[in-house]
N, C-alpha and C positions, 0 to 999 in steps of 0.2 A: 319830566316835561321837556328837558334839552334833546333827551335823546331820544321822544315823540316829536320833537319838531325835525331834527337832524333827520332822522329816518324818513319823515314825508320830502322834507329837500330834496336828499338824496334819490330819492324812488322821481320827482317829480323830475330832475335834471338826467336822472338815466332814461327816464320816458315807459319806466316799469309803471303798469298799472295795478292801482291799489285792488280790483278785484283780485288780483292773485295773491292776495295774506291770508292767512291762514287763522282762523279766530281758535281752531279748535288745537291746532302746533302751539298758538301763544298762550293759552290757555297751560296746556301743558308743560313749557318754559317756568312759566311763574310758579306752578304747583310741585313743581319737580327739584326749583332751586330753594323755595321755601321746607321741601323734605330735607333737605339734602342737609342746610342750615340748620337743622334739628337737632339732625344723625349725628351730627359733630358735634353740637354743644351738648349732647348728652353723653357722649364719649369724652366730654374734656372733665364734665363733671364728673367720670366714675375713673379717670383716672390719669386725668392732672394733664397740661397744656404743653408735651414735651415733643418732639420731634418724633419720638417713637411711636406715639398715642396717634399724631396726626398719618403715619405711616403708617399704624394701622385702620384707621379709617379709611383712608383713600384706596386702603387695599380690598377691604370690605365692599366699599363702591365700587371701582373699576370691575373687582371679579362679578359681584351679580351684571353689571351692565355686561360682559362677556358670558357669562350663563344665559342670561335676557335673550340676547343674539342666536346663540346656540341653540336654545330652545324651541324661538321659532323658527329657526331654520328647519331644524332636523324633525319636530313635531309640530307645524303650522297647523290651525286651526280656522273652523270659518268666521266664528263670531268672540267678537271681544269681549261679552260680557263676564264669558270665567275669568279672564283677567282682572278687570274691573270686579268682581265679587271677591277676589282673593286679596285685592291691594286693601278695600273697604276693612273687610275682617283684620288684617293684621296692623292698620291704621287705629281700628277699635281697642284691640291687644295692648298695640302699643301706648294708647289712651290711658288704659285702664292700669296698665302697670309701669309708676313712676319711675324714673330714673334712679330715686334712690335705695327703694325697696331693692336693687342689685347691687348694694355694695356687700358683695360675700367676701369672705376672707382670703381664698384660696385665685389669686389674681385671672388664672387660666380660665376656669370656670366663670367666672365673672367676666370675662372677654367675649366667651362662646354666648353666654345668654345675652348680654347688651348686643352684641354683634346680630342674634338670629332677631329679637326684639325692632333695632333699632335698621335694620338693614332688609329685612324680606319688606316693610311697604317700599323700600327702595329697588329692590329685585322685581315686583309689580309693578311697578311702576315704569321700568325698563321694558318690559312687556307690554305694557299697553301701548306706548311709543314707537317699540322696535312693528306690533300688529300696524299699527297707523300708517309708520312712514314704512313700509314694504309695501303699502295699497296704495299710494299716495302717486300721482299723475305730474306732482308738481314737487320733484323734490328738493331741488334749488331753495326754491320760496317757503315750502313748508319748515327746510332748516333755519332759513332765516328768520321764519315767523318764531319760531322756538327762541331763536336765541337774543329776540326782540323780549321774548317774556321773558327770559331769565333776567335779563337786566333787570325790568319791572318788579320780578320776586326777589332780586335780591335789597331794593329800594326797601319792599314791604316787609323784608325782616324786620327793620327796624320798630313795628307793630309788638316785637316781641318784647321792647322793653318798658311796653306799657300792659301787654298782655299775661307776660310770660311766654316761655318756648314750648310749653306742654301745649298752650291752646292755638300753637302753630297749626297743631294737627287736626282741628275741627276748621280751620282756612283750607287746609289742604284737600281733607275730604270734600267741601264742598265745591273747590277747584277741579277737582276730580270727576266729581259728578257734572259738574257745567260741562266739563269737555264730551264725558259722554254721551250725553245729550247733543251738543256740537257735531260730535259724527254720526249719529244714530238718527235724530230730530230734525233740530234747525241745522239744518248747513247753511254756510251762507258765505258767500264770496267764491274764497277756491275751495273750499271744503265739500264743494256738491257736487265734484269729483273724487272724491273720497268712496271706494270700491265698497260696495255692499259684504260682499264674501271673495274669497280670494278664486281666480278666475285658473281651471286647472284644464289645458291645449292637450290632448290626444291628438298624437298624428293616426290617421287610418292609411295606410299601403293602398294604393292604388291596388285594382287586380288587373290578372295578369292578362296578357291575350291569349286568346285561345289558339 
């Protein structure tokens, strides 16, 4: 609530207007930090709360967010729903197969499974954000709207100690879905400049005189 009032102050005193936030960036923020809060307390369960464990989660993170990047740079696409159907599926994946069912014995192995489990909804997820804010008109605002939600998802973690962290992931999904809808459906505010398919300029050569 402080940091919903603080941010209308702030917006009201710099003379930014509130059409330019972003519902479907904040959307995303909140969904993205509620994964992310996951991916780590599923990683501290399969192998304890040390310096090296957290070093390798943030590495697991950072690299897909740089894969994310790369990917649609180098292979851009028009529409985001393959993203969105591949975050859904390994969201499901990761549902259906608990944290514990990995503790194998052999520590390597059991790093590469939690890691591909616990990390590809977070590599989609990179992707559906990286497709967004590459079409995005506004991207000042749209970061900020992002990082208005992360604050909000990391408030709603604290759901998890009433829910648990596995049923994080049916919050997430359906955060997920809200957004897509968001830039697909209702757009509303700045979001209804949000690019239908990504816009590709041919130059044509003038001809020559004769």
């Amino acid at each position: 609530a402080f940091a919903g009032i603080a941010t209308l102050v702030s917006a009201r005193v710099s003379g930014t207007s509130f059409r330019r936030f972003s519902p479907h960036f904040f959307v995303l923020g909140v969904a993205f930090l509620l994964l992310e809060t996951r991916s780590l307390v599923s990683f501290s369960l399969l192998f304890g709360t040390t310096w090296l464990v957290n070093a390798l989660a943030f590495f697991g993170i950072l690299s897909s967010v740089l894969l994310a990047i790369f990917i649609n740079y180098r292979f851009p696409i028009r529409r985001a729903w393959p993203y969105y159907l591949g975050l859904f599926a390994s969201l499901a994946l990761a549902f259906l197969v608990p944290p514990e069912s990995l503790l194998f014995e052999q520590a390597t192995l059991r790093y590469v499974v939690a890691a591909a489990l616990a990390f590809a909804p977070v590599f989609f997820a990179n992707l559906v954000f990286t497709y967004s804010f590459r079409d995005t008109r506004t991207a000042d605002m749209a970061f900020a709207s992002n990082l208005l939600g992360a604050m909000v998802g990391g408030a709603l973690e604290y759901l998890a100690l009433i829910s648990g962290y596995q049923s994080l992931l049916l919050l997430v999904a359906v955060l997920y879905g809200l957004a897509y809808l968001l830039s697909s459906r209702w757009r509303l505010l700045a979001d209804k400049e949000l690019e239908d398919e990504r816009v590709v300029t041919e130059v044509v050569p003038e001809p020559s005189p004769a």
